[in-house]
C-alpha positions as CSV (number, residue, x, y, z in Angstrom):
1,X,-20.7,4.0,16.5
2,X,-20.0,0.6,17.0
3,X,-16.4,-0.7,17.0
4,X,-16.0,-4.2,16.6
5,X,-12.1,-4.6,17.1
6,X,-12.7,-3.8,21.0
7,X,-15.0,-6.4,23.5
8,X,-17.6,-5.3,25.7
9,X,-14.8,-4.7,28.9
10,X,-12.8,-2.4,26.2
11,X,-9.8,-4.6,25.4
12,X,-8.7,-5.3,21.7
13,X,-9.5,-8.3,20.3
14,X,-9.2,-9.4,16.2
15,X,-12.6,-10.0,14.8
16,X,-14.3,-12.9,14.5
17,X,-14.9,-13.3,10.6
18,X,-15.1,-17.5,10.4
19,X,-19.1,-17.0,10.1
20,X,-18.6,-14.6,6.7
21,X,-18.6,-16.1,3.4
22,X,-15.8,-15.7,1.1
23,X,-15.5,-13.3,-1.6
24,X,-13.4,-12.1,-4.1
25,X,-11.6,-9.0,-2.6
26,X,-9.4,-6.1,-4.5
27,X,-8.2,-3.2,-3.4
28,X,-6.0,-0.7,-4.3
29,X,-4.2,1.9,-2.3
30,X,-1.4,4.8,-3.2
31,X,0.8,6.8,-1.8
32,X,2.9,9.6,-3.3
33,X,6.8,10.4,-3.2
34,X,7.8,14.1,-3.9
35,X,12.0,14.8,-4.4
36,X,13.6,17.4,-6.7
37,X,13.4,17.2,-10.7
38,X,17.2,16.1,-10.6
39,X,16.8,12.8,-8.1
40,X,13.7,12.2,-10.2
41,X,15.9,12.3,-13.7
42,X,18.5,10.3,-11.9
43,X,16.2,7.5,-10.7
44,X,14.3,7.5,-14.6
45,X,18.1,7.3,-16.4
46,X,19.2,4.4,-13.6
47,X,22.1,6.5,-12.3
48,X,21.2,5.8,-8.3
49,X,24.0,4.4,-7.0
50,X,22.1,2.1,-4.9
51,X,20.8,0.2,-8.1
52,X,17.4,0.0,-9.5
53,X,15.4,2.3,-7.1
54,X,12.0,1.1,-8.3
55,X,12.5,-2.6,-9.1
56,X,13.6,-3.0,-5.7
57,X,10.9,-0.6,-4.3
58,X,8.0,-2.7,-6.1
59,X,9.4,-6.0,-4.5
60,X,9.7,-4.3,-1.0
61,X,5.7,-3.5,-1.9
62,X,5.0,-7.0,-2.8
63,X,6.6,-8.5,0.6
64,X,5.3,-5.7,2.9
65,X,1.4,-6.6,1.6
66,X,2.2,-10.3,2.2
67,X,3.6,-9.2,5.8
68,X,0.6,-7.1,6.8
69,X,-0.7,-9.4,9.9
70,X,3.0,-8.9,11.1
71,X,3.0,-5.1,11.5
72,X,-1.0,-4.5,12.2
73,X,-1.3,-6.1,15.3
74,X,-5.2,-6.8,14.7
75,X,-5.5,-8.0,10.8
76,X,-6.0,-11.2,9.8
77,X,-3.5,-13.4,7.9
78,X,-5.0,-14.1,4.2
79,X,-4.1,-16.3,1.5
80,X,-3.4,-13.2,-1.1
81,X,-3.2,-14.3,-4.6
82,X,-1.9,-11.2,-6.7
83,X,-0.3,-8.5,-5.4
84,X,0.9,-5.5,-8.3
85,X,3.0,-2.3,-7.6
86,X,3.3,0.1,-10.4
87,X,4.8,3.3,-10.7
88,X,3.2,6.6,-12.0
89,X,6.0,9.1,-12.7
90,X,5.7,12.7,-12.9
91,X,8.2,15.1,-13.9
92,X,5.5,18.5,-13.5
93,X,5.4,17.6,-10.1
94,X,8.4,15.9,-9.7
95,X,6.8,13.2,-7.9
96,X,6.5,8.8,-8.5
97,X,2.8,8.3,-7.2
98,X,3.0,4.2,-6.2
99,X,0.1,1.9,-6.6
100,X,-0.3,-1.0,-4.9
101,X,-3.2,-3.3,-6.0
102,X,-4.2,-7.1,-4.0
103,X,-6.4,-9.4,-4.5
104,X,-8.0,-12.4,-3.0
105,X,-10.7,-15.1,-2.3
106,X,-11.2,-14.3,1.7
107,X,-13.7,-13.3,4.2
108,X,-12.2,-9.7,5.0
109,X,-10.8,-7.2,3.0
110,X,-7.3,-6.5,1.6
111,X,-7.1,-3.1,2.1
112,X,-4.8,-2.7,4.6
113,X,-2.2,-5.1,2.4
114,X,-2.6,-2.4,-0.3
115,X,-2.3,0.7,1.9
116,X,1.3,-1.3,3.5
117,X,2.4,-2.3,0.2
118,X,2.3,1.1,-0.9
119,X,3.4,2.7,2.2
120,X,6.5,0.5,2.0
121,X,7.3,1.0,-1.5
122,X,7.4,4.4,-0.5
123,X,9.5,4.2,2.2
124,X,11.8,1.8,0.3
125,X,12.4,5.1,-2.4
126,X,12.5,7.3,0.3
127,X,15.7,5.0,1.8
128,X,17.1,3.9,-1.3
129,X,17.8,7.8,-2.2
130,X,17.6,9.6,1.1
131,X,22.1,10.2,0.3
132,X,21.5,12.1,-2.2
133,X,18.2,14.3,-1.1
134,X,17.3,14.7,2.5
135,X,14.2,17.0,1.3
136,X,12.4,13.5,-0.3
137,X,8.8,13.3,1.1
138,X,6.3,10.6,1.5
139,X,2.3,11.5,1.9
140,X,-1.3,11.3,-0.2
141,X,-1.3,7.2,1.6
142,X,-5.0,6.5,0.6
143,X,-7.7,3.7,-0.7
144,X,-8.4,4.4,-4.0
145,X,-10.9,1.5,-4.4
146,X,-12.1,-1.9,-2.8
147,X,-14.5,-4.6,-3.8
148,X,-15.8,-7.7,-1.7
149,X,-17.8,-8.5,1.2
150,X,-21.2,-6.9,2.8
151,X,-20.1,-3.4,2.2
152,X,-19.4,-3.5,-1.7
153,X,-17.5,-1.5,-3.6
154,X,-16.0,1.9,-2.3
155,X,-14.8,4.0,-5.3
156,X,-12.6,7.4,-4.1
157,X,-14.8,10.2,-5.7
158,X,-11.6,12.4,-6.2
159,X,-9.2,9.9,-8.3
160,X,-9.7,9.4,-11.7
């Protein structure tokens, strides 16, 4: 298996990608919040003390994809030109599934701004409510689907 974020001594180094040609690149990523039916109901009805749990979740998502080179030491800074966080809620499960969709003309992928995006959205629920139920969790963080560049377009097999 070859590994192209390490050099040929072993040490970390941010690939090279000025020789690729730019492409349009999308992905979208998702991750999942679980709480109790009654958090759920309060966040819906806008009764969180904190405010408006999701409008502020979706613009912590936005920033987070913009801020990706920041937290992941080896990605590269792109010029990202739409970034969308939606919410799927679901009272059956009592869970908000979060999707965070990017986009951009680039010569690497965005999937790592859609898996943060997400990620952070999630976390921002996770804090926004965390005084009212300590038993929140935050998992199912995956790519759903990408498009651009040499590899094409990956398509989760298990996601409708």
């Amino acid at each position: 298996m070859n590994f192209n974020h390490f050099d040929d001594s072993g040490n970390a180094v941010m690939v090279d990608v000025s020789a690729k040609q730019q492409t349009m690149r999308r992905a979208i990523a998702v991750a999942e919040v679980c709480m109790s039916d009654s958090l759920l109901s309060a966040i819906q009805s806008g009764a969180m003390t904190k405010g408006d749990v999701l409008g502020v979740a979706r613009l912590a998502g936005i920033m987070a994809a913009k801020k990706t080179p920041e937290l992941i030491p080896l990605s590269h800074p792109l010029a990202l030109h739409s970034i969308t966080v939606d919410f799927e809620q679901n009272r059956d499960s009592g869970s908000i599934k979060i999707r965070c969709s990017v986009c951009a003309f680039e010569r690497t992928g965005v999937e790592m701004e859609a898996m943060t995006g997400a990620t952070v959205a999630a976390l921002t629920i996770y804090d926004m409510c965390k005084g009212s139920d300590k038993s929140i969790s935050i998992g199912g963080i995956r790519l759903l689907y990408k498009e651009g560049g040499k590899s094409g377009v990956f398509r989760r097999d298990d996601e409708q």
